[in-house]
PDB file of N, CA, C and O in Angstrom, chain B, residues numbered from 101:
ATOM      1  N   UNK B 101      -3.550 -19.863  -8.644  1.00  0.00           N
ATOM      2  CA  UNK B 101      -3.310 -18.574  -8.001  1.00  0.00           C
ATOM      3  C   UNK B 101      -3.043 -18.797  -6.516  1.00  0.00           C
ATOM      4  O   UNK B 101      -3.527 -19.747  -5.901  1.00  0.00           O
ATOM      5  N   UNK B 102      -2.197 -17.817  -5.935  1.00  0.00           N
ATOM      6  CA  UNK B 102      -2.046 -18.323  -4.623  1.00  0.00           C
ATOM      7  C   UNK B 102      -2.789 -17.821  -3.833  1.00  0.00           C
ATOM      8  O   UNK B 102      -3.683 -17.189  -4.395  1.00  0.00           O
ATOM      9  N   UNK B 103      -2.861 -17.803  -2.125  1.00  0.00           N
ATOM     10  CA  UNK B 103      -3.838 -17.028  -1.561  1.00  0.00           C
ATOM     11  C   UNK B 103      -3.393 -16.009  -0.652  1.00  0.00           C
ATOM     12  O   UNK B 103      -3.990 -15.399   0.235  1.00  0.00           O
ATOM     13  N   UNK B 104      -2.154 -15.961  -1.090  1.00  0.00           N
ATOM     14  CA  UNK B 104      -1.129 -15.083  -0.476  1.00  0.00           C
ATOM     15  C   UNK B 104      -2.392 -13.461  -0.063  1.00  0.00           C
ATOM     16  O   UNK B 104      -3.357 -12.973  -0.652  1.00  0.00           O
ATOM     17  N   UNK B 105      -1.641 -13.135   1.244  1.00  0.00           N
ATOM     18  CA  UNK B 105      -2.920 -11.739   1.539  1.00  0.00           C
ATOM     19  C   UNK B 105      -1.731 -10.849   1.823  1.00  0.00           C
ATOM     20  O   UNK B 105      -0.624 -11.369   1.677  1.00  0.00           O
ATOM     21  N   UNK B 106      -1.803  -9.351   2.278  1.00  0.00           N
ATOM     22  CA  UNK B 106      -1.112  -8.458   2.653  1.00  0.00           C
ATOM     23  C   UNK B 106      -1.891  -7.150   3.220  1.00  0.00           C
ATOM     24  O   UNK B 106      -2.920  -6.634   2.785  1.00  0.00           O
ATOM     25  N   UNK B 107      -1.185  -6.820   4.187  1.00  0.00           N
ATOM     26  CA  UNK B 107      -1.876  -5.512   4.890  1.00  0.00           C
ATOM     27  C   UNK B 107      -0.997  -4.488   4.163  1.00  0.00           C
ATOM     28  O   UNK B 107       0.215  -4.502   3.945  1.00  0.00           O
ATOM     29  N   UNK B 108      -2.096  -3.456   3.799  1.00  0.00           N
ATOM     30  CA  UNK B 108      -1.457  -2.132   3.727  1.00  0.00           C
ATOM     31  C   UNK B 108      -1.778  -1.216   4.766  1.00  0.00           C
ATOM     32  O   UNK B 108      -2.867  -1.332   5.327  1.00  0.00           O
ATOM     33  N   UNK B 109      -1.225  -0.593   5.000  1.00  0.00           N
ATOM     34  CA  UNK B 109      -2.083   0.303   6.561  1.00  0.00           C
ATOM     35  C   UNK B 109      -1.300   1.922   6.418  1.00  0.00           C
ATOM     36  O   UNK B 109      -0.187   2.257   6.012  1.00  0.00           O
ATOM     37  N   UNK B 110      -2.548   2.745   6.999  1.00  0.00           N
ATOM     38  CA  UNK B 110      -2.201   3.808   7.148  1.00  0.00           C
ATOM     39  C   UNK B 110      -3.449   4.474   7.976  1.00  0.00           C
ATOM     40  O   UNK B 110      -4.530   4.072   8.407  1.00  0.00           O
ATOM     41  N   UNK B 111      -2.699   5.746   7.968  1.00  0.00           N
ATOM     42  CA  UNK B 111      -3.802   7.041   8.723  1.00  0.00           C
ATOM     43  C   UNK B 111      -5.398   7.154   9.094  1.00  0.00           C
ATOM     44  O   UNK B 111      -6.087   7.771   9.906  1.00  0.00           O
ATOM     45  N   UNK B 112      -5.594   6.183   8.011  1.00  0.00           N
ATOM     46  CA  UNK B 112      -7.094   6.023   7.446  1.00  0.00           C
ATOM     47  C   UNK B 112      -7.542   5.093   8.328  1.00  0.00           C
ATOM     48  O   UNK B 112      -8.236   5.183   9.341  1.00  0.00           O
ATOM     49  N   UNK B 113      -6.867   3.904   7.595  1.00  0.00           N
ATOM     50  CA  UNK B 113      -7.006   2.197   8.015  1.00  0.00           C
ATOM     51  C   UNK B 113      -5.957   1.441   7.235  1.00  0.00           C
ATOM     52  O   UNK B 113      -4.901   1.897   6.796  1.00  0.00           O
ATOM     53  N   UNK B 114      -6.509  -0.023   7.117  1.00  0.00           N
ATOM     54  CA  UNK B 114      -6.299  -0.741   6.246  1.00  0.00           C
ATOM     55  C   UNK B 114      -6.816  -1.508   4.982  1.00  0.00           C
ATOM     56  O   UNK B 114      -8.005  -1.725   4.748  1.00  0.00           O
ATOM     57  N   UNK B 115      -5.723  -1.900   4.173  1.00  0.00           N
ATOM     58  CA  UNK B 115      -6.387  -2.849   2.946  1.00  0.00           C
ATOM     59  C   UNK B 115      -6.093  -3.869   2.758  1.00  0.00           C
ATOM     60  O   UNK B 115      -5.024  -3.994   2.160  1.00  0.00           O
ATOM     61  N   UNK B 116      -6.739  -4.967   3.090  1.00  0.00           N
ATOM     62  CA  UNK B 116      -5.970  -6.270   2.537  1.00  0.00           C
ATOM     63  C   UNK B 116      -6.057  -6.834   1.048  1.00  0.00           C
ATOM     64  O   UNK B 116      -7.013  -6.824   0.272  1.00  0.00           O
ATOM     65  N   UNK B 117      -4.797  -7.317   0.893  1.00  0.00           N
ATOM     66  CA  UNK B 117      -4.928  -6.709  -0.487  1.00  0.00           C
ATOM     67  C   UNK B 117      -3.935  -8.672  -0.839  1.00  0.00           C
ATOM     68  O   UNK B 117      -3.153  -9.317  -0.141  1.00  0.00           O
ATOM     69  N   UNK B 118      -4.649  -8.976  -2.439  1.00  0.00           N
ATOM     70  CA  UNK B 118      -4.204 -10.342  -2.720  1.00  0.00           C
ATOM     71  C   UNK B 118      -3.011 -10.170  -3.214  1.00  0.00           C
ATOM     72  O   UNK B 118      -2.505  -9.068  -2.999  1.00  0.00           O
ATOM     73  N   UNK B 119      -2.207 -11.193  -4.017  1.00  0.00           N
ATOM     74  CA  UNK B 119      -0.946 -11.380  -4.512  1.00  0.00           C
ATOM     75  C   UNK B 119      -0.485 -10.695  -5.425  1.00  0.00           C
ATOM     76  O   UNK B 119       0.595 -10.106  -5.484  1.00  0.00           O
ATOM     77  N   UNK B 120      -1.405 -10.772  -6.240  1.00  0.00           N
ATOM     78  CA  UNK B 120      -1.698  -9.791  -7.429  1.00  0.00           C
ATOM     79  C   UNK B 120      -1.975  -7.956  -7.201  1.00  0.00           C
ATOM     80  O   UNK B 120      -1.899  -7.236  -8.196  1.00  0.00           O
ATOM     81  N   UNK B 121      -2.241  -7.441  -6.028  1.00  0.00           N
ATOM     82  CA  UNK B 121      -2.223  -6.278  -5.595  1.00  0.00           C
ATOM     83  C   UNK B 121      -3.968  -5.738  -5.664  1.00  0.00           C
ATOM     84  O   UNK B 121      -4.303  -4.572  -5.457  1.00  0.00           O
ATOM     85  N   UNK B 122      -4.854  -6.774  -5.969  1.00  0.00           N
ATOM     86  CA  UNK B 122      -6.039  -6.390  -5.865  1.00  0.00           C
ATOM     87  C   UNK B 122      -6.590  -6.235  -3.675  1.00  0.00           C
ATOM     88  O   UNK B 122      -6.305  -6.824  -2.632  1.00  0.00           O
ATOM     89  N   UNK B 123      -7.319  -5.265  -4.044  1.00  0.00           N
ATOM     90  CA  UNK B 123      -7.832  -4.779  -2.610  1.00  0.00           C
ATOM     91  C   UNK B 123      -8.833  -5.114  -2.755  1.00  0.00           C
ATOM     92  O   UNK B 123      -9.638  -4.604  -3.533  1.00  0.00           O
ATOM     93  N   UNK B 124      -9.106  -6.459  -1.730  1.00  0.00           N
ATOM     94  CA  UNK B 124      -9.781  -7.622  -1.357  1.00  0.00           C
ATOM     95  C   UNK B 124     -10.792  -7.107  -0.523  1.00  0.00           C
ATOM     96  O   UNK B 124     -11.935  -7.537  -0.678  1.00  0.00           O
ATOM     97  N   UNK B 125     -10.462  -5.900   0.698  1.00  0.00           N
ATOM     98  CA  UNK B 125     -11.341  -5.474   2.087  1.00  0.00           C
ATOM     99  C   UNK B 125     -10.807  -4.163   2.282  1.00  0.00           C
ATOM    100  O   UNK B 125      -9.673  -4.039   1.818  1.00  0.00           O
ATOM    101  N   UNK B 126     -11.163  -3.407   2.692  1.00  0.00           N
ATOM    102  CA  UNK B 126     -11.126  -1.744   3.400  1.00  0.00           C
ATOM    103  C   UNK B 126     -11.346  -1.781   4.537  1.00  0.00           C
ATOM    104  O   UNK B 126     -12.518  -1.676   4.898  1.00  0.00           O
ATOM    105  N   UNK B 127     -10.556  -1.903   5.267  1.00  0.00           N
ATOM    106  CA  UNK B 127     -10.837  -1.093   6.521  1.00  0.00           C
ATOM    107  C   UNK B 127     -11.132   0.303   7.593  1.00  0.00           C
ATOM    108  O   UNK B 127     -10.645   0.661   8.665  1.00  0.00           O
ATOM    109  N   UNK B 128     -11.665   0.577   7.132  1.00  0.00           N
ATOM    110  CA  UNK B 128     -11.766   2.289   7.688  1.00  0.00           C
ATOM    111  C   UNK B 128     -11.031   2.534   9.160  1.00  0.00           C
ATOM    112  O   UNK B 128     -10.944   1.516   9.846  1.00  0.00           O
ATOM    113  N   UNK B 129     -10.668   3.355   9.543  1.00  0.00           N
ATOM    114  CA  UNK B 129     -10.457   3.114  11.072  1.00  0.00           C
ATOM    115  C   UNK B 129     -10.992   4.893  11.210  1.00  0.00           C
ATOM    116  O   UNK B 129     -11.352   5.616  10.281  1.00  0.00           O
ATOM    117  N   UNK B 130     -10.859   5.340  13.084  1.00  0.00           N
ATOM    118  CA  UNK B 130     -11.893   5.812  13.393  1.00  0.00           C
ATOM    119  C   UNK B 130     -11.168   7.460  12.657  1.00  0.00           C
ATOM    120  O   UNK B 130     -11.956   8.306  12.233  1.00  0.00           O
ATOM    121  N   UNK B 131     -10.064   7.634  12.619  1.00  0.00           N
ATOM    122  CA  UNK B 131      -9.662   8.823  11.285  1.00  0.00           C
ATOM    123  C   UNK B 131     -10.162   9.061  10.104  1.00  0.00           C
ATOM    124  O   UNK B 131     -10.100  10.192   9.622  1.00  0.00           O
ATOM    125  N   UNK B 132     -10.762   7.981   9.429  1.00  0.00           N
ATOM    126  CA  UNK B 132     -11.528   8.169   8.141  1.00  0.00           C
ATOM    127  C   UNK B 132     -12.598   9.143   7.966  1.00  0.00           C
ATOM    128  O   UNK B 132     -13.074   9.834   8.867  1.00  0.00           O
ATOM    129  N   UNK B 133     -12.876   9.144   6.969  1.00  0.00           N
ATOM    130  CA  UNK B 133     -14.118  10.494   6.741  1.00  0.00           C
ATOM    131  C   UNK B 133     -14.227  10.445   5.381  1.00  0.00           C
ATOM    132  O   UNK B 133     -13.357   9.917   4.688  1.00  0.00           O
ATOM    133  N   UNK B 134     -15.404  11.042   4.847  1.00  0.00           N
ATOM    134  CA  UNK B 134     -15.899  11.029   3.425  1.00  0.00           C
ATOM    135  C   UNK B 134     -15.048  11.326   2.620  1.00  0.00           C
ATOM    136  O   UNK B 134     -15.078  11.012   1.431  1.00  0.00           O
ATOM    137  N   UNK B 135     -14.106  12.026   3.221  1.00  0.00           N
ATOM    138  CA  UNK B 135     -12.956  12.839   1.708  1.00  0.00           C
ATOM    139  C   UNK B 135     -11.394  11.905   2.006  1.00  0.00           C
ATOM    140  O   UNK B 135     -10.600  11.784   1.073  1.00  0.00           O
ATOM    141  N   UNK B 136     -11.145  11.401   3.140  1.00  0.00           N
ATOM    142  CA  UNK B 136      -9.848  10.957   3.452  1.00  0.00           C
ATOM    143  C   UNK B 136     -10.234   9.727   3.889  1.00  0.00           C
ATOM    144  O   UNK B 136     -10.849   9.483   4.927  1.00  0.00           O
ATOM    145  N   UNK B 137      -9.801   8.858   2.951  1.00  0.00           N
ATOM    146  CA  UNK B 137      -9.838   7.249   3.353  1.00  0.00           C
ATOM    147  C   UNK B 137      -9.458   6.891   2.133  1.00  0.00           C
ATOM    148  O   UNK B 137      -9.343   7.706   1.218  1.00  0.00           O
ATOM    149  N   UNK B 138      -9.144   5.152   1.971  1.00  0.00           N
ATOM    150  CA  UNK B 138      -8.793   4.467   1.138  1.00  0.00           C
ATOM    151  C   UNK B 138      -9.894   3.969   0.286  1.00  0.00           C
ATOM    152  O   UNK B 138      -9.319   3.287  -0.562  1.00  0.00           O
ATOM    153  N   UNK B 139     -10.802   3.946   0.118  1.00  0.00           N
ATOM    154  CA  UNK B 139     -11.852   3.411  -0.138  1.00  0.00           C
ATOM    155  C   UNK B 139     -11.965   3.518  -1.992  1.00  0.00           C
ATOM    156  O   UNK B 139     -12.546   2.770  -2.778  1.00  0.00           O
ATOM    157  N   UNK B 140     -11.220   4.659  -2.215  1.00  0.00           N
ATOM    158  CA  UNK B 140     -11.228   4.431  -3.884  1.00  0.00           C
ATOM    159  C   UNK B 140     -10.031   3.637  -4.518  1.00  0.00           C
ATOM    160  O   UNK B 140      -9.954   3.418  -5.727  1.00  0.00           O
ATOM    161  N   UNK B 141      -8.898   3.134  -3.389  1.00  0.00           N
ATOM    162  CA  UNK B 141      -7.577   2.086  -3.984  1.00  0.00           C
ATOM    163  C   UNK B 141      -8.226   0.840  -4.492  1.00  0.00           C
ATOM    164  O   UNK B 141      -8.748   0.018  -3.738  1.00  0.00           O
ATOM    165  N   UNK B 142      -8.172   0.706  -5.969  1.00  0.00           N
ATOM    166  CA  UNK B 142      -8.480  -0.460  -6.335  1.00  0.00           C
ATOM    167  C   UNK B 142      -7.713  -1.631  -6.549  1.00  0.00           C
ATOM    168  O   UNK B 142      -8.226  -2.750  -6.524  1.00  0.00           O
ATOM    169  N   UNK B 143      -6.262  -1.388  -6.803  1.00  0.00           N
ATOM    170  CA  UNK B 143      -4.982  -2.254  -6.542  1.00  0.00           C
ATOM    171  C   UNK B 143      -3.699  -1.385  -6.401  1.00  0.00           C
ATOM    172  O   UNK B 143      -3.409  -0.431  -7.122  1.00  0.00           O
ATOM    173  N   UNK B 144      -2.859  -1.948  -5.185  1.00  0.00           N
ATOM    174  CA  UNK B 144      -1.586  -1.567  -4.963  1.00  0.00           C
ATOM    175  C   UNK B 144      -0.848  -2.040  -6.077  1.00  0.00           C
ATOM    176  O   UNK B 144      -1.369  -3.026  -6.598  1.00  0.00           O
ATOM    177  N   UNK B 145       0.557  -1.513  -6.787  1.00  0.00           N
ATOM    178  CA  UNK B 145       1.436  -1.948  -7.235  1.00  0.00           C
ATOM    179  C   UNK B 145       2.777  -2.896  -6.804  1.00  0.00           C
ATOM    180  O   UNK B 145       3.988  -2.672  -6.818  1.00  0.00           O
ATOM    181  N   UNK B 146       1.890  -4.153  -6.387  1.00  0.00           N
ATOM    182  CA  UNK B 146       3.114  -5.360  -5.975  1.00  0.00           C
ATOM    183  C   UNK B 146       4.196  -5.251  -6.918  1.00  0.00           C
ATOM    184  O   UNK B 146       5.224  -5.053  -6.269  1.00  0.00           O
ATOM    185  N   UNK B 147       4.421  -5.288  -8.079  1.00  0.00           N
ATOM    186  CA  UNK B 147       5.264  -5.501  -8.730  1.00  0.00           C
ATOM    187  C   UNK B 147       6.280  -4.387  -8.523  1.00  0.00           C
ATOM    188  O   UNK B 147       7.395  -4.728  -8.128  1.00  0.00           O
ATOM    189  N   UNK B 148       6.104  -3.456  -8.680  1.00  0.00           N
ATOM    190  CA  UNK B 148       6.923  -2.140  -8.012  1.00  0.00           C
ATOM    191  C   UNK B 148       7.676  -2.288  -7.128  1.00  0.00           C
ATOM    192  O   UNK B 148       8.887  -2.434  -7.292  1.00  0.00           O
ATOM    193  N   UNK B 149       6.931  -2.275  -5.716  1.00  0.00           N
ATOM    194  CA  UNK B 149       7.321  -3.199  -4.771  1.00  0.00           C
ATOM    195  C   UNK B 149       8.537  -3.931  -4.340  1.00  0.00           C
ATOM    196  O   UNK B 149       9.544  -3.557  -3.739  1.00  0.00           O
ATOM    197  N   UNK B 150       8.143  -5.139  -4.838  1.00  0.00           N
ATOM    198  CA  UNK B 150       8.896  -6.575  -4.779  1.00  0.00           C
ATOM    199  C   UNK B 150      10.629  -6.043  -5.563  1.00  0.00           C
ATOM    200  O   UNK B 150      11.756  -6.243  -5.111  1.00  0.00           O
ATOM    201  N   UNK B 151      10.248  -5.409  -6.712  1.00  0.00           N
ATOM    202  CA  UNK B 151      11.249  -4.939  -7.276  1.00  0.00           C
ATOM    203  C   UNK B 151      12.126  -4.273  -6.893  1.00  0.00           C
ATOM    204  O   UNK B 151      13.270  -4.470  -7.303  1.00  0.00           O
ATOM    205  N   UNK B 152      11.742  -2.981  -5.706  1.00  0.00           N
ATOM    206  CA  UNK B 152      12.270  -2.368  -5.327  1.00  0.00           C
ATOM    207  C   UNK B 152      13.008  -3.178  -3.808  1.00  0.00           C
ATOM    208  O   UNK B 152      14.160  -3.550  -3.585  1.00  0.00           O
ATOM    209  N   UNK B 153      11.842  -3.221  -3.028  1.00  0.00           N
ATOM    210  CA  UNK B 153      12.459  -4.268  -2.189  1.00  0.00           C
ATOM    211  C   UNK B 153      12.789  -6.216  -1.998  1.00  0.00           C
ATOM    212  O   UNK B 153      12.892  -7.024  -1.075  1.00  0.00           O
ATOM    213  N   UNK B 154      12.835  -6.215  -3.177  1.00  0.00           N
ATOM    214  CA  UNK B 154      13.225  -7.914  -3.262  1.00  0.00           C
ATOM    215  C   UNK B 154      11.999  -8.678  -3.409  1.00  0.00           C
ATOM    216  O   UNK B 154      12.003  -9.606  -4.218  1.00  0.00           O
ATOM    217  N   UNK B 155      10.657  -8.347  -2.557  1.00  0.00           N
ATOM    218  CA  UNK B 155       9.342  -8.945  -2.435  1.00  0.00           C
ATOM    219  C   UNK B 155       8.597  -8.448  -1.737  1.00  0.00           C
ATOM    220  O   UNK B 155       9.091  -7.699  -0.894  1.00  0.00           O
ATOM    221  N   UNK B 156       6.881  -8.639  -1.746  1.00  0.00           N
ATOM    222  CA  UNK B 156       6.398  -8.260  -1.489  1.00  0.00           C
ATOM    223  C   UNK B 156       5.661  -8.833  -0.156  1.00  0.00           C
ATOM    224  O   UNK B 156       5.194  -9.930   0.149  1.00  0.00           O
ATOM    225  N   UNK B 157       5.754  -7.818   0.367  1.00  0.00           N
ATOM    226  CA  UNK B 157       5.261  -8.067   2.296  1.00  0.00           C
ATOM    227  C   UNK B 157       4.482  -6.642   2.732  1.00  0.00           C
ATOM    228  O   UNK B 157       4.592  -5.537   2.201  1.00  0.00           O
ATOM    229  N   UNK B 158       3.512  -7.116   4.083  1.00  0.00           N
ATOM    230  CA  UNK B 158       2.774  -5.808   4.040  1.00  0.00           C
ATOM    231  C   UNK B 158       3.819  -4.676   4.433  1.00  0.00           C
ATOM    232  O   UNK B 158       4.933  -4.641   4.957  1.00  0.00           O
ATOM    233  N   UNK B 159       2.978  -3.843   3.961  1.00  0.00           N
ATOM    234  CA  UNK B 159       3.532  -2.592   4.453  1.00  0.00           C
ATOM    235  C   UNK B 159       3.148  -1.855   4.559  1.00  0.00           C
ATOM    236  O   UNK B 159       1.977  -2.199   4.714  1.00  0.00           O
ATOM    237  N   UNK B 160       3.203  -0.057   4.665  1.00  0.00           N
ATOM    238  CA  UNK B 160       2.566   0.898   4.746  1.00  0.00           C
ATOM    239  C   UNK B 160       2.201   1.932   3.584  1.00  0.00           C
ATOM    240  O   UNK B 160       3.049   2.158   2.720  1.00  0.00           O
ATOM    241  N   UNK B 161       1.267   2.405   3.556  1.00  0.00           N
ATOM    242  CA  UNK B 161       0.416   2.987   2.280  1.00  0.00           C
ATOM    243  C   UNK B 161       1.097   3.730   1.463  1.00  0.00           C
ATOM    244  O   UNK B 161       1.044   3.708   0.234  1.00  0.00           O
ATOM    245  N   UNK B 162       2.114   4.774   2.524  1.00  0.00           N
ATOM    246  CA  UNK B 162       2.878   5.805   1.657  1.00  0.00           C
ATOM    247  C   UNK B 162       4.188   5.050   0.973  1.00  0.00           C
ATOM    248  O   UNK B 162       4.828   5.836   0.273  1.00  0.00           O
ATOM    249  N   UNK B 163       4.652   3.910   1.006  1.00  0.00           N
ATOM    250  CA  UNK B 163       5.176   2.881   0.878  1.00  0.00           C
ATOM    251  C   UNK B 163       5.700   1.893  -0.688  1.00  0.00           C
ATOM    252  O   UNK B 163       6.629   1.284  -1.219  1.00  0.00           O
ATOM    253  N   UNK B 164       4.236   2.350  -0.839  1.00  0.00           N
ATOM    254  CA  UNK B 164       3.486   1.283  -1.885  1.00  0.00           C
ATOM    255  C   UNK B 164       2.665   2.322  -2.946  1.00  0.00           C
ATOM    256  O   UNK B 164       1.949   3.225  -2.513  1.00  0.00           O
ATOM    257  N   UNK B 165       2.869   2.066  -4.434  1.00  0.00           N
ATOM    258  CA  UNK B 165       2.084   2.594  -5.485  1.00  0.00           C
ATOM    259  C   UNK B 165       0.452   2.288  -5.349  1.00  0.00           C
ATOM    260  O   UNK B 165       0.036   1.459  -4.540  1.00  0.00           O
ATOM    261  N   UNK B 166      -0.288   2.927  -6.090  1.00  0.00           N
ATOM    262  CA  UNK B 166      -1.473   2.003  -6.409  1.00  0.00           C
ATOM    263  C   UNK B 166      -2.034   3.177  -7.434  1.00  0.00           C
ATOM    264  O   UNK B 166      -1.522   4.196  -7.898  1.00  0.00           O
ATOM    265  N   UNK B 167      -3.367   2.530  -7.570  1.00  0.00           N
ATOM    266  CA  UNK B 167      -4.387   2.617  -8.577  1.00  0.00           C
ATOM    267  C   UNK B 167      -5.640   3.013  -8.345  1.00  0.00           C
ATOM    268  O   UNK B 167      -6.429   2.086  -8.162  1.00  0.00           O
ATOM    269  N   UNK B 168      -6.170   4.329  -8.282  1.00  0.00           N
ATOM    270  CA  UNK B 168      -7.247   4.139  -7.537  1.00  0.00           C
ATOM    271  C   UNK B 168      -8.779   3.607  -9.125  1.00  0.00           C
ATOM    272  O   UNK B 168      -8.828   3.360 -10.330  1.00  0.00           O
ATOM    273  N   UNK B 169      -9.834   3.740  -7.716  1.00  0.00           N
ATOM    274  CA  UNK B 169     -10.770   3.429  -8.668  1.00  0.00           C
ATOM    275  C   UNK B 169     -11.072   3.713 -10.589  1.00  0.00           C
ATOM    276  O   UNK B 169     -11.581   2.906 -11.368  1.00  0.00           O
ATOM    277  N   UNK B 170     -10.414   5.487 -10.978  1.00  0.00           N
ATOM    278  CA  UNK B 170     -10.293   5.539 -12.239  1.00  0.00           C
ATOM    279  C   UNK B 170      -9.122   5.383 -12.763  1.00  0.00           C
ATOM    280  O   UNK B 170      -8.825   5.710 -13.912  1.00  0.00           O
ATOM    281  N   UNK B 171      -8.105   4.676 -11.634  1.00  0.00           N
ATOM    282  CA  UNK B 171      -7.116   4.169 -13.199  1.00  0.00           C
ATOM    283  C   UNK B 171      -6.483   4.897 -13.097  1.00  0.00           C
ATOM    284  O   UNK B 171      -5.659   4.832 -14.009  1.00  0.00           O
ATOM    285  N   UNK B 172      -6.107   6.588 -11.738  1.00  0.00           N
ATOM    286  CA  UNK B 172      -5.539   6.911 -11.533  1.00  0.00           C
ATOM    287  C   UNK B 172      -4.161   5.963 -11.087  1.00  0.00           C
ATOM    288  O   UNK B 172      -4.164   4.799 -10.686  1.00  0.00           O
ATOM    289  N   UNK B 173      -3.036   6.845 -11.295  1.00  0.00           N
ATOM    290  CA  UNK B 173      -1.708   5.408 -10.910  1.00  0.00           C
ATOM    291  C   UNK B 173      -1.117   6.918  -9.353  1.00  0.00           C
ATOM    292  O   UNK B 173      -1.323   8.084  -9.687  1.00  0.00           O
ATOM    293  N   UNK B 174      -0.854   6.820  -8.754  1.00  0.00           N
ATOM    294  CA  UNK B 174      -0.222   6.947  -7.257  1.00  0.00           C
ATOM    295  C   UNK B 174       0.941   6.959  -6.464  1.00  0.00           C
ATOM    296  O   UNK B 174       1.003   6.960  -5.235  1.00  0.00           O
ATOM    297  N   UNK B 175       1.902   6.967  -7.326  1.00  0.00           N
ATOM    298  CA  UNK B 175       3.634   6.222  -6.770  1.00  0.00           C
ATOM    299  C   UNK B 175       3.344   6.531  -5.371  1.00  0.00           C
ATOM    300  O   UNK B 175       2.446   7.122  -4.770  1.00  0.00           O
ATOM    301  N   UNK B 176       4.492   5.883  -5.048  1.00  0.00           N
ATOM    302  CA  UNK B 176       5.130   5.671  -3.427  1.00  0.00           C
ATOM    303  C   UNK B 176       5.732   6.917  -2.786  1.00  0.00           C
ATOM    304  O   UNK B 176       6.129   7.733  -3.618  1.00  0.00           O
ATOM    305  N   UNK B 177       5.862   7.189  -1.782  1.00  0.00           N
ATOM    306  CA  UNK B 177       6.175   8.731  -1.592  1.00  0.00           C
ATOM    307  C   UNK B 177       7.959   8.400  -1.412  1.00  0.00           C
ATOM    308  O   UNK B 177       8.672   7.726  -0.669  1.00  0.00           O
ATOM    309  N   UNK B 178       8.113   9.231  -2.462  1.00  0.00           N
ATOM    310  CA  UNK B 178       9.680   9.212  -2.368  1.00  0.00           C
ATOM    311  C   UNK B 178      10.095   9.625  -1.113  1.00  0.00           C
ATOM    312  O   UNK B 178      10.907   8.865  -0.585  1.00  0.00           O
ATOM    313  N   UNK B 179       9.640  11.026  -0.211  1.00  0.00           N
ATOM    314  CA  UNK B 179      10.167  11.250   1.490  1.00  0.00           C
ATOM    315  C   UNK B 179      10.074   9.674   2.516  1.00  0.00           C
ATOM    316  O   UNK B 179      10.908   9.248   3.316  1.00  0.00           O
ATOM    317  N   UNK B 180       8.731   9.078   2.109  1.00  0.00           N
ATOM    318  CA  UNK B 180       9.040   7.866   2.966  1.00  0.00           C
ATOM    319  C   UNK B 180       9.815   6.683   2.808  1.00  0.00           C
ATOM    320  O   UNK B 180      10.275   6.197   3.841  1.00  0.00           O
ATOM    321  N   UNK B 181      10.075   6.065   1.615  1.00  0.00           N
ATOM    322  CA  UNK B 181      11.198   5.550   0.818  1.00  0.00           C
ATOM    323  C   UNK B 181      12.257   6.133   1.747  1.00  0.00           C
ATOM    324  O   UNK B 181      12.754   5.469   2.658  1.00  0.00           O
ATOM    325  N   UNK B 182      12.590   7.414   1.481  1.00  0.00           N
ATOM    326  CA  UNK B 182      14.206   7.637   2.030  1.00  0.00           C
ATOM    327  C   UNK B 182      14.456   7.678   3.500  1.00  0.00           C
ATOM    328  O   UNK B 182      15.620   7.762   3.891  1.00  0.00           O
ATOM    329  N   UNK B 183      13.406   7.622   4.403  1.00  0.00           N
ATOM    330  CA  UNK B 183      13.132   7.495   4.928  1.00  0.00           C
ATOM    331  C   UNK B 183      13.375   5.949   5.571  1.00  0.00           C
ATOM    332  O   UNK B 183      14.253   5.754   6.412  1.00  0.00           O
ATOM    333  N   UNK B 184      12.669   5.092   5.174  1.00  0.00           N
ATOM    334  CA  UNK B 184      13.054   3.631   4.800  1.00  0.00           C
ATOM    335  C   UNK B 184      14.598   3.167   4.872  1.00  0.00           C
ATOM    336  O   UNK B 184      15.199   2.342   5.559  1.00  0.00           O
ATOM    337  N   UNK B 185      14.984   4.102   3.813  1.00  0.00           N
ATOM    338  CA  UNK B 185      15.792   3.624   3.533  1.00  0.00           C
ATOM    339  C   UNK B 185      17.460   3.943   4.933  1.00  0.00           C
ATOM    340  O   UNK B 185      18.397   3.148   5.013  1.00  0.00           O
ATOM    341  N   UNK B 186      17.379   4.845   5.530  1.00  0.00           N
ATOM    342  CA  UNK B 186      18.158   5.569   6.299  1.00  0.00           C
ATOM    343  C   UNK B 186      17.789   4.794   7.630  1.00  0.00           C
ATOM    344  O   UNK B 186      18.753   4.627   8.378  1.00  0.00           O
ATOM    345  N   UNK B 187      16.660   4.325   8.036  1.00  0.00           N
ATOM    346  CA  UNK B 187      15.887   3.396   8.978  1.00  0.00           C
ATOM    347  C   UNK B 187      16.905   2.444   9.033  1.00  0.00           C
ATOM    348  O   UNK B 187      17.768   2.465   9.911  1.00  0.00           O
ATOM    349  N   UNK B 188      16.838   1.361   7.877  1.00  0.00           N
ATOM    350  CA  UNK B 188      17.176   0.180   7.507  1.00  0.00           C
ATOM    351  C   UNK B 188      18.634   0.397   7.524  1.00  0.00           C
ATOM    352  O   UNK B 188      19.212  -0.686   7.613  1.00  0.00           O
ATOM    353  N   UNK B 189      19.309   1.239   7.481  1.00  0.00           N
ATOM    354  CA  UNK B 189      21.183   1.300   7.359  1.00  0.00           C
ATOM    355  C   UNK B 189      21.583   1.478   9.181  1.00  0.00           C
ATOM    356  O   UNK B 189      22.604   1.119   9.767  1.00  0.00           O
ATOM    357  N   UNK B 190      20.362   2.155   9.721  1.00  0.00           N
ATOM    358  CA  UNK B 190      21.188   2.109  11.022  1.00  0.00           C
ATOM    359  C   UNK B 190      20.884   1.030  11.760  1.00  0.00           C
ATOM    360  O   UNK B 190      21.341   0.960  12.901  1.00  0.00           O
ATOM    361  N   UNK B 191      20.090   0.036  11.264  1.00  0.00           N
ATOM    362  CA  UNK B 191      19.834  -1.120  12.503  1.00  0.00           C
ATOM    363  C   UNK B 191      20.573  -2.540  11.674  1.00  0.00           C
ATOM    364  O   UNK B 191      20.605  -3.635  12.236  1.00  0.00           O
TER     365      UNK B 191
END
């Protein structure tokens, strides 16, 4: 297995998260609070990802699928995607 790591980051904090899309650490940052934080993401969807953009590198939360603690699944926010995507054509 490799030991490949990745930041996910957002509003909240961050997650570092392994190759496989498991969330390794939580970071809270000082926006967090009992109801709004990451703390129930149990793995991002790398494979999604990589697929969509070629591979997987950190990135940002709204960004990236995941999974929270029950197995809920999460897609990527399609507004930030297009977003992304309109970014990336003008530079």
């Amino acid at each position: 297995m490799d030991d490949l790591r990745y930041q996910i980051t957002g509003s909240y904090g961050m997650l570092i998260v392994d190759d496989i899309g498991k969330v390794v650490e939580c970071r809270d940052n000082a926006d967090a609070t009992d109801e709004d934080n990451y703390r129930d993401i149990a793995r991002v969807d790398v494979d999604e990802y990589a697929k969509h953009y070629g591979q997987m590198e950190s990135t940002d939360i709204l960004d990236i699928g995941y999974w929270n603690a029950d197995g809920l699944y999460e897609p990527p926010e399609p507004d930030f995607r297009t977003t992304v995507a309109a970014d990336t054509k003008k530079s």
